[in-house]
C-alpha positions, 0 to 999 in steps of 0.5 A, a space after each residue: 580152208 585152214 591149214 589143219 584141214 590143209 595138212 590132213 589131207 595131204 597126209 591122208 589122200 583120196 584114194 586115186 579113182 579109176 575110169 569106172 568109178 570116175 564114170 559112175 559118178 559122172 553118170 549119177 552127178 548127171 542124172 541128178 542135175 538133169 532129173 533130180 533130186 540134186 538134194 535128197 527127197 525133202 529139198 529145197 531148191 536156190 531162192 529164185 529157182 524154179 522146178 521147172 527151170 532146175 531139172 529137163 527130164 521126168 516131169 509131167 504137167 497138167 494135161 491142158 484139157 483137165 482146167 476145170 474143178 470137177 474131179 475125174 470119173 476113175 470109170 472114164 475111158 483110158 486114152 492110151 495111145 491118144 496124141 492130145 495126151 502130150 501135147 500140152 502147153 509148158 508155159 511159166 505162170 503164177 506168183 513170183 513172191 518177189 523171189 522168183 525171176 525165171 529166166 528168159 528161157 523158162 518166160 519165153 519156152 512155150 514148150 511142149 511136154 508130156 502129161 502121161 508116161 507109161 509102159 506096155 509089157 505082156 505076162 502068162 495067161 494064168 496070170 490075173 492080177 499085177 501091181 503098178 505104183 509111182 512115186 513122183 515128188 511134188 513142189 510147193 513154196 514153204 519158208 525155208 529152212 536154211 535160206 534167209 532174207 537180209 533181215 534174217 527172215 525165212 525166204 520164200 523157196 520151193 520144196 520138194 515132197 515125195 508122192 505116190 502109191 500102187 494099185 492093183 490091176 485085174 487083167 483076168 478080163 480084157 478091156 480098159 480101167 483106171 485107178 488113182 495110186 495116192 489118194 490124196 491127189 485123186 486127179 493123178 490116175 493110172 489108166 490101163 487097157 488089156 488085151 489078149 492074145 493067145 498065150 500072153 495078156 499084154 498091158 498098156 498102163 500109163 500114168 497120167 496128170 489130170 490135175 486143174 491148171 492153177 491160176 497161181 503156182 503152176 508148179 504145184 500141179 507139176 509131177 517131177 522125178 516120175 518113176 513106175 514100178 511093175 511087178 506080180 501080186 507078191 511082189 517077187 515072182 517073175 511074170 513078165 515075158 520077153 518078147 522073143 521068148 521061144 517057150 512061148 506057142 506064139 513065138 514059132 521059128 518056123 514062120 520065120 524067113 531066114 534072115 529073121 531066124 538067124 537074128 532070132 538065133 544071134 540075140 536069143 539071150 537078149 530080151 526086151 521086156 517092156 515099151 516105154 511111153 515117154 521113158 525108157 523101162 529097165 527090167 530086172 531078172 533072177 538070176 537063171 530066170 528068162 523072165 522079170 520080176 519087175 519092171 521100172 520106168 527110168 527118164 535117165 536110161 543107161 546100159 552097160 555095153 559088155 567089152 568085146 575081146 579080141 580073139 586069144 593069140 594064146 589058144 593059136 600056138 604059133 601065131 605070129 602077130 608081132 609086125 616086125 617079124 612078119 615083115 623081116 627078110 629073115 622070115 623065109 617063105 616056108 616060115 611065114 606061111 607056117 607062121 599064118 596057118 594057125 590063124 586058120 587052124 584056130 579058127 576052124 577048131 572054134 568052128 568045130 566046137 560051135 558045130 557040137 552045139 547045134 543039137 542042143 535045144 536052145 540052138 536046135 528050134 532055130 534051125 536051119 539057122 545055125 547050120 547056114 551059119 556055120 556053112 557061111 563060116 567055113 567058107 571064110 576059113 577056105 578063104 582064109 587058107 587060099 589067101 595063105 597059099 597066094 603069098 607061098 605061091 606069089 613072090 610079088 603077094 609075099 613081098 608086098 605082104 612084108 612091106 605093109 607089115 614093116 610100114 604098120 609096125 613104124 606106124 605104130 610105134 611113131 604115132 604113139 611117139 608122136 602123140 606124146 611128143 606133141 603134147 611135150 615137145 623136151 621128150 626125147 625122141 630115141 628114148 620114147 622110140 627105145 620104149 616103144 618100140 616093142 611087139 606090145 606095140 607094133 602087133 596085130 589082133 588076130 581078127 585084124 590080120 585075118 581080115 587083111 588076109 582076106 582082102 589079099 587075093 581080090 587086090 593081087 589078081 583080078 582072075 582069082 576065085 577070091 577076088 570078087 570084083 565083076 559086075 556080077 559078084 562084087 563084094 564088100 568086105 565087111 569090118 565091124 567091130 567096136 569102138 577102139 577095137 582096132 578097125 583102123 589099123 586093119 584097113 591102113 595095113 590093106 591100104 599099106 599092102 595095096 600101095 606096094 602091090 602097085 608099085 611091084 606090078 607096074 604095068 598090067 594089061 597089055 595094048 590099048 588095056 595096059 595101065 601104070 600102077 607105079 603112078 596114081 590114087 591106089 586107094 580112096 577112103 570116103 567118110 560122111 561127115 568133114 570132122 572124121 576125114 580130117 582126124 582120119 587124116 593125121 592118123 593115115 599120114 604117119 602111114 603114109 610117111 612110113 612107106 615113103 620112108 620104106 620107098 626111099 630106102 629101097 631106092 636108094 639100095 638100087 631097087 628101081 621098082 618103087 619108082 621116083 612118085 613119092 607115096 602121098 596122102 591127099 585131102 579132099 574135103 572141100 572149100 570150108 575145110 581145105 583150099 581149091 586152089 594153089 592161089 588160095 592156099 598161098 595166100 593163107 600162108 602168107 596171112 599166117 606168117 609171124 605167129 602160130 596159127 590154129 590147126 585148120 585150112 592147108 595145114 591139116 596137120 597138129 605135129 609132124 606125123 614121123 617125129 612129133 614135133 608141132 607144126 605152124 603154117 606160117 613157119 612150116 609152110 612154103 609155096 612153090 611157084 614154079 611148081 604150083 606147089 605147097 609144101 609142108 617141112 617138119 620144122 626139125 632144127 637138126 635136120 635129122 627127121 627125113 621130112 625136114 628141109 634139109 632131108 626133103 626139100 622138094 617135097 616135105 612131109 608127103 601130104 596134099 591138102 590142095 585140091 588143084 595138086 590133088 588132081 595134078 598129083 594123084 595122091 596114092 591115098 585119097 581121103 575124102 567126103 561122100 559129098 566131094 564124091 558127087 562131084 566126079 562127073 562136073 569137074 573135067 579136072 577129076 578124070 585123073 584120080 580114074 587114071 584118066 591121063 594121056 600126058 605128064 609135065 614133069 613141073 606140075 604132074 598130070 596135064 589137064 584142060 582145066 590147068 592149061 593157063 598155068 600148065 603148057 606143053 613146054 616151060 622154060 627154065 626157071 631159076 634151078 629148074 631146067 626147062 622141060 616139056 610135057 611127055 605121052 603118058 600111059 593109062 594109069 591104074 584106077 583105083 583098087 581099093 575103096 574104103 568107106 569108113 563110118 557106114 553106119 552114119 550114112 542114112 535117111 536123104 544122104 544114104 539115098 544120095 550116096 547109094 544112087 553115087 556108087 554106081 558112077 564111082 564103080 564104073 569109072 573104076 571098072 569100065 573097059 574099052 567097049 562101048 559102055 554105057 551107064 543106065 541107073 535104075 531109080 526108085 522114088 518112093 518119096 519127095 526127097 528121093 525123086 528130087 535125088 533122082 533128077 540129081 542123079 540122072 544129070 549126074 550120069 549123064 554129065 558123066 558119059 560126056 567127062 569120062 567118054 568111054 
């Protein structure tokens, strides 16, 4: 580049694109790598590049039957829907020229690809005759025009040619039919098949390459870049039904069961036009149509997904969000509730204006529907007010309540501190700390705080009429909403409000039912795959170092209430992630000792979650021998962060990635796989995570069979260890909250397996004293489900032998 070009550019920039623009050309660069063509419609493509080898999606190969000369009979019958049509061989044959060395991957694919593509739709009845075309591009070795040999001669390449045409379909008639769109390539056939069905004729038509497999060039007789158009006679008229379209007599919400009507009721503006075989279809519609004027085939389908907004704190006057002030003593009891009220005003007045809309027709034919809807609603708003009312009457609620909203708000603000300070470790931590924290940062989103509200009474009082937590009607509280949307800061703040409700009750129940909530797992978040649980993991930790910090504050001003257990944030994934043993995890300490190691194994960690200050293993790290334990120390030189060796040398930063201190430790948050979950009833060790425990040695936590090597009933003293011996100890609380996050990710053999689990897990958690018993009933409809049955059964009754009721 010259330094003219040089200068101009720099004295006349590309504009800065924005994330959308950036996004369309990444999707069209894309789409234009994967299915061509990168070049324009008359390309040539590399020398020594085959079609075959340069673009994966939208090709159709000869159909492996159709080698012989003789050309197709356009009367022969459609084979819509028959198998064979794409299975055929996709193997690299013919004549290199000396300029064509496929890859190893094209020579050896043997693939299976497609020989047809198509399309089912259905229109009106009074319609008689519709247009379907295709384009495609054909490739043939011409002497290119650009590429050169070393003596100056034209190189052999492959050049693209576009094909196509359209034919008309009669489908006044039902039956089969085909055509030939170009006639020039009369072994290139649409076949179609019509049928009738009351008010609506639905088309099946499929493109299909019936040309001869050439001995030579096999790439000649290939289609790529295969496109279908649909439309009316004229072109223009919209035609084409969807497939809920209520105008239509075959389409009655009458015969409907519920559910099914008010699906039909939720997605009535959406409608599905078209099937594809081998594709996708995009359908385009006038503007105030119901219907489409033309449907196209695309091999590279895309959607935008419409932005959910959360609801405008704006049209809620009144509202307090900000976190800070929610939390803050100075918010008096009378101003906090009337600073929660308009979430419920608000709310109810949405749901009045969805009631004016039920008479209207487009609403109206699928009732009972929106009228169940609304009923279902306005009891969540009921809800909604009695968990309003629980923090004006219940001090203990109100004060937990302000301590989640004061741990929420450090943190946000100290994870966005932190994110930016590991990515620049010269930042400076007051100025990023004076710049965030503000109420932009550290505010909830209504449905956030509606959705922690409702999940106040069941975690403040097992006997409220909200609470639903028997047998007979427990109930999961759903949070749905996208991506980015906030779901995560919703739950950690219920988890912040569960971990603090514990604490303030200490003991509930009296006599042989009393149990310790000062002590014990809390909450237990399940995840499905390992990857998410360790990212949920470093976001989870700045929660957790927030309220330890809260807890030692209000310690250290004489409130004894929140006890000497520090809040902890526990790891349970298993062997491959996570260390078993503190043997173990010791070991790789002492490997990584003297250079900066990858983030992975014990330290699960990238930076220290309160101030953002990277972390290493070797040199953050520390084992404890005495107390079996492993310890991770911010590695503030200053010692000015709380979790650094100065501030917090018997602990660090409140996280347990061991699954050995796990057990002895019982962290107040658990995050774990659904797969480690299954083990319950095999490893004695786990009682303790159900508050399983009648006795506690204040060297190495809750006792255990399975630690009796290391753990005995009394230790001696050990260097500035005092000598200690093993106390009684209270049933602890079991835990209160379950959060499985990422449900959608549970399916096929692992959903079967997961769903047979709970019922283990939900009654080690709610068993009482009386003789019970657990009894799963099983259904097995397949191979792999009786095989998860068997599983489960050994599991049930292994855990009637470790945790005896």
């Amino acid at each position: 580049m010259s330094s003219e070009s040089t200068l101009d550019q720099l004295k006349n920039p590309e504009p800065v694109k924005n994330s959308v623009e950036v996004r369309d050309e990444l999707e069209d660069r894309l789409e234009r790598d994967l299915l061509g063509p990168w070049d324009g419609p008359d390309e040539e493509l590399p020398p020594g590049v085959l079609p075959a080898e340069w673009y994966l999606l939208g090709r159709l190969v000869p159909f492996e039957g159709s080698t012989g000369p003789a050309p197709m009979r356009v009367d022969e019958p459609a084979a819509l829907g028959d198998p064979s049509l794409t299975d055929v061989g996709d193997v690299t044959t013919g004549d290199l020229d000396g300029d064509d060395t496929p890859s190893e991957a094209t020579v050896r694919s043997g693939s299976r690809a497609a020989s047809s593509m198509g399309m089912s739709f259905s229109v009106p009845k009074e319609i008689d005759t519709i247009v379907v075309s295709a384009t495609w591009g054909r490739y043939s070795k011409v002497e290119s025009q650009i590429y050169e040999t070393e003596q100056g001669r034209p190189r052999r390449v492959w050049c693209r040619e576009s094909r196509g045409g359209s034919v008309e379909v009669d489908i006044a008639a039902a039956g089969e039919g085909s055509g030939v769109p170009d006639p020039e390539y009369d072994r290139i056939v649409f076949r179609w098949t019509v049928r009738h069905h009351g008010e609506r004729r639905v088309v099946d038509v499929a493109l299909v390459n019936m040309q001869p497999i050439p001995d030579r060039d096999i790439e000649t007789a290939r289609m790529y870049q295969v496109s279908l158009q649909a439309t009316a006679l004229d072109g223009g008229a919209s035609i084409f039904l969807g497939h809920n379209d209520p105008d239509l007599p075959g389409n009655p919400t009458d015969q409907l069961d519920d559910e099914r009507r008010a699906l039909e009721l939720q997605y009535r503006r959406r409608r599905e036009y078209a099937h594809g075989r081998q594709c996708a279809v995009n359908a385009e519609v006038h503007d105030g149509d119901v219907r489409a004027w033309r449907l196209s085939s695309t091999c590279f389908p895309a959607a935008d997904v419409p932005l959910v907004v959360p609801g405008d704190a704006d049209q809620m006057p009144g509202l307090i969000l900000d976190m800070n002030v929610l939390g803050s003593v100075d918010l008096a009891r009378g101003d906090l509730i009337s600073a929660l009220r308009p979430l419920v005003v608000g709310y109810r007045q949405w749901l009045d204006h969805q009631e004016s809309q039920l008479s209207e027709p487009e609403i109206s034919r699928y009732s009972p529907a929106g009228e169940n809807a609304l009923a279902t609603a306005r009891s969540v708003a009921d809800r909604l007010d009695r968990a309003i009312q629980l923090l004006a009457d219940d001090g203990l609620a109100r004060e937990a309540f302000r301590f989640a909203n004061q741990a929420m708000a450090l943190q946000r603000v100290r994870s966005e501190v932190s994110r930016l300070r590991a990515r620049d470790q010269s930042q400076d931590l007051g100025a990023l700390l004076r710049e965030y924290d503000v109420p932009k940062q550290r505010s909830w989103r209504p449905f956030q705080l509606a959705f922690v509200l409702l999940c106040l009474p069941g975690l403040t009082d097992a006997a409220h009429q909200d609470a639903d937590r028997g047998a007979e009607d427990a109930r999961v509280q759903l949070l749905f909403f996208p991506t980015g949307g906030g779901k995560t800061e919703a739950y950690l703040g219920l988890t912040a409000y569960t971990l603090a409700i514990r604490r303030l009750q200490g003991v509930v129940g009296t006599g042989p039912e009393a149990r310790d909530g000062s002590d014990g797992i809390a909450v237990l978040m399940r995840y499905t795959l390992r990857l998410l649980t360790a990212q949920q993991f470093q976001r989870a930790a700045a929660l957790i170092c927030a309220c330890e910090w809260l807890r030692r504050e209000r310690i250290a001003a004489g409130d004894g209430r929140w006890g000497d257990t520090p809040f902890r944030l526990g790891l349970w994934v298993g062997l491959s992630v996570t260390p078993n043993s503190f043997a173990s995890a010791k070991d790789e300490i002492e490997n990584k000792k003297g250079y900066d190691a990858a983030v992975g194994g014990v330290l699960q960690l990238v930076a220290c979650p309160w101030c953002g200050l990277r972390l290493s293993p070797g040199r953050d790290m520390a084992a404890d021998d005495v107390r079996r334990r492993i310890l991770t120390y911010c590695p503030d030189p200053e010692g000015g962060c709380p979790f650094s060796r100065r501030r917090s040398p018997l602990e660090g930063l409140p996280v347990i990635t061991v699954d050995e201190e796990v057990y002895r430790l019982t962290p107040s948050l658990l995050i774990g796989t659904v797969d480690k979950f299954a083990q319950l009833p095999w490893r004695p060790a786990t009682a303790t995570l159900f508050g399983q425990v009648d006795s506690k040695c204040v060297r190495h936590g809750w006792r255990n069979p399975a630690f009796n090597r290391f753990c005995k009933s009394k230790h001696t003293k050990s260097g500035e260890y005092p000598a200690v011996s093993a106390q009684p100890a209270m049933r602890l609380r079991p835990p209160d909250l379950i959060i499985q996050d990422e449900l959608h990710l549970i399916s096929d053999a692992l959903g079967s397996m997961v769903g047979l689990y709970e019922s283990v897990i939900d009654d080690l958690c709610s068993r009482e004293e009386s003789g019970t018993t657990i009894r799963p009933v099983l259904i097995a409809s397949t191979a792999t489900v009786r095989r998860a049955a068997e599983q489960v059964e050994q599991v049930f009754a292994r855990a009637l032998t470790v945790f005896p009721p």
